[in-house]
N, C-alpha and C positions, 0 to 999 in steps of 0.2 A: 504494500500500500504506500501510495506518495505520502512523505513528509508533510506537515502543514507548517507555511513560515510563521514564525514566531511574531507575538503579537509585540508593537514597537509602541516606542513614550516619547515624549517629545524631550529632550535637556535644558532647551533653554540655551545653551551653546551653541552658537551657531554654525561655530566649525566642525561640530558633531553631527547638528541636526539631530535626525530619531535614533533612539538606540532599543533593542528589546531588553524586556527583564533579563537576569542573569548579568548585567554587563558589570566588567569590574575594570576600572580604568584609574589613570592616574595625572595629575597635572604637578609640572615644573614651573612655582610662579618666581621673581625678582622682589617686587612692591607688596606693600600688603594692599594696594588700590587694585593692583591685578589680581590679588585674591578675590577681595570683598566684591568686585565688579562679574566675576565668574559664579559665586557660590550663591549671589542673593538673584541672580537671575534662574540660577540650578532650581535654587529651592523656592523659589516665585513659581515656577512653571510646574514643579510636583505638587505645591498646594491646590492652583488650578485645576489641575489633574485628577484630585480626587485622591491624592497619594499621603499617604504619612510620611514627614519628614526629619532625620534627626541630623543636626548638626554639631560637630566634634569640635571647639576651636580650642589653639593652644595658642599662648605667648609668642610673638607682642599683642595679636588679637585675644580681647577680651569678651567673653560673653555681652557685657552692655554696648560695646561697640558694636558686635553683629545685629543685634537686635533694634537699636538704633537706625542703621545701616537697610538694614529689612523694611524697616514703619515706611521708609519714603517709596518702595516700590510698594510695598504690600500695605495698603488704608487699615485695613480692616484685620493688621496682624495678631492686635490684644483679641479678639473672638479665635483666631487660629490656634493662638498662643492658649489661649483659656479651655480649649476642647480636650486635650488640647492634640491638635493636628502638628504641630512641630514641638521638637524637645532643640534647646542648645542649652550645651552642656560643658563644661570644660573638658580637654584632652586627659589632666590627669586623675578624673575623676571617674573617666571611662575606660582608660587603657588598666590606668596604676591604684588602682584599689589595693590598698595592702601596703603601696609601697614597689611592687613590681607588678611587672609583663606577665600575663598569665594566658596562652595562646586561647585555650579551652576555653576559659571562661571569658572571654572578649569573644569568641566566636558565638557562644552559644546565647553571649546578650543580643548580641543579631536575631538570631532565630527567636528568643522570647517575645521583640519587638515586633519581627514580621508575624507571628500566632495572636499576638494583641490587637496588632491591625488588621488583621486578617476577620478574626472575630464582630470586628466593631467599624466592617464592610469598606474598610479602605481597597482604592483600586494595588494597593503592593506599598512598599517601605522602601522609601528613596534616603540612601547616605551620603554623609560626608564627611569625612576626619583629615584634621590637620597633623603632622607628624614633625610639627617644630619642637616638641618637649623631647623625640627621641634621639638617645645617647649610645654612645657608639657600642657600653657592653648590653644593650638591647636591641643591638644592629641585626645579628646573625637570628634570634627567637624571633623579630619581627620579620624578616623578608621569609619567613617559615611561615610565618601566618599569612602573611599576605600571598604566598604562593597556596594555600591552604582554600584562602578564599576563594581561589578561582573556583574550584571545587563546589565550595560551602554556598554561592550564590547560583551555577548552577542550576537550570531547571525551579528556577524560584523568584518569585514575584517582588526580585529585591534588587535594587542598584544601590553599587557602592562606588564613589570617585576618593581617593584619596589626593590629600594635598601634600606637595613638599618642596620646602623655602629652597631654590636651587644653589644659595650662597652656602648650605651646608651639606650640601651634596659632591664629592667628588667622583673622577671619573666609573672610579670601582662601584659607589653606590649607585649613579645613574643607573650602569647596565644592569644591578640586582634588580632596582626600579622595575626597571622598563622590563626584564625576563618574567616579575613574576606579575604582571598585568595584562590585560589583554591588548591595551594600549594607551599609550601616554601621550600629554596634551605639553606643550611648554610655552610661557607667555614669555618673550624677550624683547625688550626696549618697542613695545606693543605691537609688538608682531606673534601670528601663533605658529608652530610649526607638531607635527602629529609624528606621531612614530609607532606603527603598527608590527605587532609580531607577526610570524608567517602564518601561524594559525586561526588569529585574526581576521588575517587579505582571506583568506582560504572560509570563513565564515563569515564574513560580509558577502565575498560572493557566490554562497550557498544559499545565502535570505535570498541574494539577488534572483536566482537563479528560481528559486522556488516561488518568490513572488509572483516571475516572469509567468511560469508556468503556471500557478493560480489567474492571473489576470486572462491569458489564454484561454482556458478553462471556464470562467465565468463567460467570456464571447462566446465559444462555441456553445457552452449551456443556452447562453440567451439568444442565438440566434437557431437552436433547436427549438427551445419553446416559441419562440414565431414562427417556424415554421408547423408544428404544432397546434398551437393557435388557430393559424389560418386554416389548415386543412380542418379544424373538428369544424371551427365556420362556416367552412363551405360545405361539408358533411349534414350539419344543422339546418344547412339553407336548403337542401338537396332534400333532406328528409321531410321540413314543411311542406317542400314543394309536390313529393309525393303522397303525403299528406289532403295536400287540400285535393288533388286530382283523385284520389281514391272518396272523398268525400262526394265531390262532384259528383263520380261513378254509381256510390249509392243514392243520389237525387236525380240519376240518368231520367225514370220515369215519370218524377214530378217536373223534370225541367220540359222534356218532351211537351207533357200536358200545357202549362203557362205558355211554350212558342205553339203550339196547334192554337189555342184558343185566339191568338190575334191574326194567326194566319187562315182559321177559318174565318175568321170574321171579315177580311179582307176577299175569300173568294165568297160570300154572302153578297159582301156593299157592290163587290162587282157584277155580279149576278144582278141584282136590283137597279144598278145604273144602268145595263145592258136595257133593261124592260122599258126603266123610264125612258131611254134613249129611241129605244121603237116606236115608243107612241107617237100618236097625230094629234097634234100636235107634242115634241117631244116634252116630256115634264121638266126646264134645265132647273128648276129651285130642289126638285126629289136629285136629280141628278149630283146638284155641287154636297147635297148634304153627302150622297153617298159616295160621293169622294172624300168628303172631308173624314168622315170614317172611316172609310182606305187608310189613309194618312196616319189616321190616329192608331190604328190597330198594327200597318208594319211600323213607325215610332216603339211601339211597346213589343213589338217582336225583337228588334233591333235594341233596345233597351236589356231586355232579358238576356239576348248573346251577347251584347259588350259586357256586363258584369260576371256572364261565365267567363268568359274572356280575361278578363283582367285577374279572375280570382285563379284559372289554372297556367296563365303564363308565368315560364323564369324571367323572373325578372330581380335586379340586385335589392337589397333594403334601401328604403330611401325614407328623411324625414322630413312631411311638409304639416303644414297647418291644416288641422281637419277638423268637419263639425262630428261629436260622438253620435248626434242625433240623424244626421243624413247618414252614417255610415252601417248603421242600423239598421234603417228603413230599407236599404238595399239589401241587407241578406234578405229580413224578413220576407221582402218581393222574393225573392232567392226562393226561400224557405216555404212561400205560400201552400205549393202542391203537396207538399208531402205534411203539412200542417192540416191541410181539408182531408188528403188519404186516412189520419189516422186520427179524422175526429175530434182535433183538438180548438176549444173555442180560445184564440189568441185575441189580446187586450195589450193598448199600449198607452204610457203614461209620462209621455215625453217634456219636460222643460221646457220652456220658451227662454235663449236668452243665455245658453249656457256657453263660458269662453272656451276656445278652440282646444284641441289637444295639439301636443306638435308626434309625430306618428307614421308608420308606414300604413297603408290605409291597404293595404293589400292583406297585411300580415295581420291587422287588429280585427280586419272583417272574419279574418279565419278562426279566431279566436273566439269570436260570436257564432260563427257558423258554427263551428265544433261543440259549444255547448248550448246551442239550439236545436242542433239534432240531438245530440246526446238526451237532452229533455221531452223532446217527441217521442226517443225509442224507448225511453224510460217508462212512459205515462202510455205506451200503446201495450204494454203488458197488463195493465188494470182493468178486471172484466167490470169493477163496480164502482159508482164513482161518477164524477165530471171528471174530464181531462182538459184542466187550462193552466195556460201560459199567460204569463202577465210580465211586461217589458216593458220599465218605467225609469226613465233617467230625472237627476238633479246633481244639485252642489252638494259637496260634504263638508266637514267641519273644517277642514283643511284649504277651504278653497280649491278641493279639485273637482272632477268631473264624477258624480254616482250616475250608476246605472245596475238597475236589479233587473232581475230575469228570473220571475218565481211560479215555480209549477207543481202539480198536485200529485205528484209521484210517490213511489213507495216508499221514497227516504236512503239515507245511508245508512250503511252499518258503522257504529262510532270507531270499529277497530279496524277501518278498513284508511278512515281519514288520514292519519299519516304516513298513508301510502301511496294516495290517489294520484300527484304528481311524479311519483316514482315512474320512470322509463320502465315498458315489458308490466305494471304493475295493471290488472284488468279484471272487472267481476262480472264482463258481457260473458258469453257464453264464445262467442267467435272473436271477442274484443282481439285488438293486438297490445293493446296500452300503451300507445302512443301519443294519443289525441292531447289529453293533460299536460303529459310533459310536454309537449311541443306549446301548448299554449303558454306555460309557466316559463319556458324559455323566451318566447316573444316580449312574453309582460315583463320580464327580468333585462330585457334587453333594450325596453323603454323605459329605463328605471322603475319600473313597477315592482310589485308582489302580488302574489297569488296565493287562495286559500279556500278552504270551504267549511260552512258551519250550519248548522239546523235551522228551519226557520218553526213562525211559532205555531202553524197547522201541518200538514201532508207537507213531502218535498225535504228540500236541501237549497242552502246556497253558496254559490260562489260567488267569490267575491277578487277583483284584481285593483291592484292602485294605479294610477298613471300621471306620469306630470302634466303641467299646463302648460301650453303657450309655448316659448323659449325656453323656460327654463325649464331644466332637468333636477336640478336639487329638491325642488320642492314635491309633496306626494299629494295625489288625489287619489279617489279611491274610484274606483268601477267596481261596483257589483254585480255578480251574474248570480243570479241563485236559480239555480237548477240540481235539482238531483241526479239529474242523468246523466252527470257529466262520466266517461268512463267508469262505470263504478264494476 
């Protein structure tokens, strides 16, 4: 399995830039202006951070100096100080307890610190120690510890920088220095210069390296999921579309009926023009009427094929401004035949006045159609009984668009309701359990929701939300209440 790059902190150094946990590094200052200008921007950027901070200062730096020193970058130090989120501390109060160097127990106050912070949800324990109090017979025990720490910080939510004054530093000490750190910083006459051990370059560019290939990794992810994406979309659009043309399929008979009726009625007025057009003198006032009936009957022929028309062609999603109440009235024309086939007295309760929806009017009609039938086939199983529909639109509490659709059907079963929207989920007898989800997809797709609940006689309803107008934030509610919907 790939590595994962380690997670990086900012230092506040800026010829460091990020570093991750574990880092253990070291600076060669001249001044103590080039200390105090290094350490208060260190531990400025761990407080920010979210990090616990301890700072170690030795002689000529005094604790009230550093703190001092702190208050002008950091306003609001005495609440950091008070939590307290930073400790400063004197050098020989944290190395030389006792009087001596003690590796063990300097180490293991590290790890007490980071278990305290740890606890009490700091993002990790950020250091710093000055090592101007150490004396040469503590020379040899400390670069053991300090070689130790490499180790000790390790795989641990902890940064340590050590300081050291390079006026007492000689050649021999430098190179202990720098051997037992991961690498060292040096400020001279205000210039910085870095000096990295080989293991270091060799894991700097291993983060690099791994990053690279994470970064890669998140591209080809995300341009998997768009393609993803797009194909279930077009999968989704392909399946309404099948969808509504298997609906159409089962109104084959009732649509048939709705185009004969205006096309008989046209070879009728023709027939009757033919007559009055014979006579002697010929009748033209019987005549223009039964033309003007002609007219009117293919109109409504032609009427009924553009709204098949438009409901079974592909065509992409599109969002314009629509009225709920016109787009209604067209299924139910839709819906007429097979409404009179099975008996059902239909009732409508429309608004005057009601603001637009913004919507694909292809896709929202199908969503009415599907549970208009659904509520026909539902209520044509009832030997006893009326069988009616009542389709009534207004405004909801929310300023959106309602519309109910409530009919006298047998009802749901209550353990079927958190299923009804589920894909393949079906309690027709021949159902596919399509129909629902495909609607809850559309209403979810115009910002809406979908759902279904009791009503307070015979039946069931559904209920779908949908925005208004432009805006998509806000929700309205559409009710369909229908029992039939796939159950």
């Amino acid at each position: 399995m790939t590595a994962m790059a380690p997670e990086t902190r900012k230092t506040g150094i800026d010829i460091v830039g990020d570093m991750p946990w574990g880092t253990h590094f070291c600076l060669f200052y001249e001044t103590k202006e080039d200390l105090l200008g290094t350490l208060i921007s260190y531990c400025k950027t761990g407080l920010e951070s979210g990090e616990f901070c301890l700072w170690v200062v030795a002689e000529p730096l005094t604790i009230e100096e550093a703190i001092d020193a702190l208050k002008d970058a950091v306003p609001d130090l005495d609440r950091y100080l008070a939590d307290p989120s930073i400790e400063i501390v004197s050098a020989r109060d944290w190395y030389l307890q006792g009087g001596t160097f003690d590796l063990k127990r300097v180490t293991g106050r590290w790890h007490e610190k980071l278990a305290r912070a740890s606890a009490r949800g700091y993002a990790g324990v950020r250091v710093t120690g000055d090592t101007a109090w150490l004396e040469k017979k503590d020379w040899k025990d400390f670069c053991e510890y300090e070689e130790g720490l490499n180790e000790a910080v390790a795989n641990q939510r902890l940064a340590v920088l050590c300081t050291y004054p390079l006026a007492a530093c000689g050649a021999v000490e430098i190179l202990d220095v720098v051997r037992t750190h991961q690498f060292a910083l040096a400020k001279r006459h205000g210039s910085w210069d870095v000096i990295e051990t080989a293991g270091h370059k060799q894991a700097k560019a291993e983060i690099k390296r791994l990053n690279e290939e994470l970064e890669q990794r998140v591209v080809e992810r995300t341009s998997q999921l768009m393609m993803a994406s797009e194909a279930l979309r077009e999968a989704q659009t392909e399946l309404a579309h099948v969808n509504r043309v298997t609906t159409m399929g089962q109104l084959a008979a009732s649509i048939a009926h709705e185009v004969n009726q205006p096309i008989a009625g046209v070879v009728t007025n023709a027939e009757a023009a033919l007559r009055w057009l014979g006579g002697q003198p010929p009748d033209l006032e019987e005549i223009r009427h039964s033309l003007d009936e002609i007219i009117k009957d293919g109109n409504r022929a032609g009427d009924v094929i553009g709204r098949i028309r438009a409901l079974i062609k592909k065509v992409p999603p599109r969002k314009d401004g629509l009225e709920i109440n016109e787009a209604i009235l067209e299924v139910i024309a839709l819906t007429h035949g097979e409404v009179v086939k099975n008996s059902v007295s239909l009732q409508t309760q429309l608004a005057a006045g009601l603001p637009p929806i913004q919507g694909d009017r292809v896709q929202l009609q199908q969503v009415i159609l599907n549970l208009i039938i659904n509520a026909v086939e539902a209520m044509s199983g009832i030997s006893e009984g009326s069988r009616e529909l009542l389709i009534g639109s207004g405004k909801d509490g929310s300023s959106g668009v309602l519309v109910a659709v409530q009919d006298s059907g047998p009802g749901l079963n209550p353990e079927s309701f958190d299923h009804l929207f589920d894909a393949f989920y079906t309690t027709k007898p021949g159902g596919m359990g399509m129909g629902l989800s495909i609607c809850r997809s559309i209403v979810e797709a115009h910002g809406g929701r979908i759902w279904v609940s009791r009503t307070a006689g015979p039946g069931a309803t559904v209920q779908f939300t949908l925005p208004v107008g432009e805006s998509v934030q806000r929700e309205a509610t559409l009710v369909v209440a229908s029992p039939a919907c796939e159950r």
